[in-house]
N, C-alpha and C positions, 0 to 999 in steps of 0.2 A: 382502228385497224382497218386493215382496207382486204379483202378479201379478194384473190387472184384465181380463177377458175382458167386452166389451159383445157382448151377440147379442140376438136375439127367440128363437130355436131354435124358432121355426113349425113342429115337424113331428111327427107322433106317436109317434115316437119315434128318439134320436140317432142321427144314421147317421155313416160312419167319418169324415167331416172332425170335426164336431164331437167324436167320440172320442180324435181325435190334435189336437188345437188345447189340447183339457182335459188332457191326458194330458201334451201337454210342458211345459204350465204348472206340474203337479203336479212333474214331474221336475226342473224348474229354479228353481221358486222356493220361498219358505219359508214363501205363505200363496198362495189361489188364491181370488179373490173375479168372481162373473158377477152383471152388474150384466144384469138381465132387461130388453129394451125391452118396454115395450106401449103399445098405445095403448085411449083409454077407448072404443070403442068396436068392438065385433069387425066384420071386416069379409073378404072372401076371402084378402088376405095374411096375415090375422092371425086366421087361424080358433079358436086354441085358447086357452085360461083360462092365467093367470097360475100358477094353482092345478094345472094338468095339465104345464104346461112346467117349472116345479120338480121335478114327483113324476119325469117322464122323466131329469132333469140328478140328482138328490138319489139315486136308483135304483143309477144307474151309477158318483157318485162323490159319495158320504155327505162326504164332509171338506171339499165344497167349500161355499163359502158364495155365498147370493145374498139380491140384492135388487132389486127392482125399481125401472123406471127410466121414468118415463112420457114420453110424446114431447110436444116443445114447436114444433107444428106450423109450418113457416116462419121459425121464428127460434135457427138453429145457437148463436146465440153464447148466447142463453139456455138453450139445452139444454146447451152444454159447461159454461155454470157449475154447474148442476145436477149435472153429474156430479163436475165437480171440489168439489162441496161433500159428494159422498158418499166421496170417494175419500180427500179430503186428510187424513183422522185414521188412514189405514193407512199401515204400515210402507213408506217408498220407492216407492211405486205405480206402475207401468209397466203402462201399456195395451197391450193384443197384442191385434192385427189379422189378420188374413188376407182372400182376396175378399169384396169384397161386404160392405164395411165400414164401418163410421162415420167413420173416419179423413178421410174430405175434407171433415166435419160437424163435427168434432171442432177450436176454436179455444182451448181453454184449457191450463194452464199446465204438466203434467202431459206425460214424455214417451212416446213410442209407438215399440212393435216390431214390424216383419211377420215373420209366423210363415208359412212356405211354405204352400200349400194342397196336398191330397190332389189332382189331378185329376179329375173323373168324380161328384162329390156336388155338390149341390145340393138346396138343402131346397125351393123354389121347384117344381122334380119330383119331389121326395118328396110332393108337401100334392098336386100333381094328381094323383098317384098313386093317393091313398089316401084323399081327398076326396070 
């Protein structure tokens, strides 16, 4: 099974939810794929490059794979196709959610796990933080 994690990871660098969300992916499945949200134009939720939010995720865990995933502003059901067009040639694909999710965005074919949250992180206060 190939384990699909969707985030932005907006922050300059991952802090412990996103360490334990990638971490039990790794532990539980047999490929680990983060589909990168961005959107094409930077703005205060989405301060950092596509190009910097890799180098932090690839840093920490080299074997995982990603891709980017650009937003299809207003319209869920065309952004789930999108994702399901990137997901459907990987082995059994399961999406893993945790807070603050795409999960209630997410109408395509493909099924989904929540993955408990760490309490206390949040990237959202990570980026004021350090912004």
């Amino acid at each position: 099974m190939t384990a699909i994690i969707i985030g932005r990871f907006q922050v300059p660098y991952l802090h412990l939810g996103h360490i334990y969300l990638i971490s039990h992916a790794i532990q539980n499945y047999d490929r680990v794929i983060v589909l990168l949200g961005s959107c094409m134009v930077p703005d205060d939720k989405n301060p950092f490059s596509v190009n910097h939010r890799m180098g932090i995720i690839i840093k920490v865990f080299p074997q995982v794979g990603i891709e980017p995933l650009y937003d299809v502003p207003g319209n869920d059901k065309a952004w789930s196709e999108k994702v399901d067009i990137i997901i459907r040639n990987y082995d059994n694909p399961v999406l893993l959610h945790s807070r603050d999710s795409f999960v209630s965005h997410y109408t395509g074919r493909f099924g989904t796990r929540e993955i408990p949250e760490i309490p206390g992180y949040s990237g959202t206060q990570l980026r004021k933080e350090t912004t």
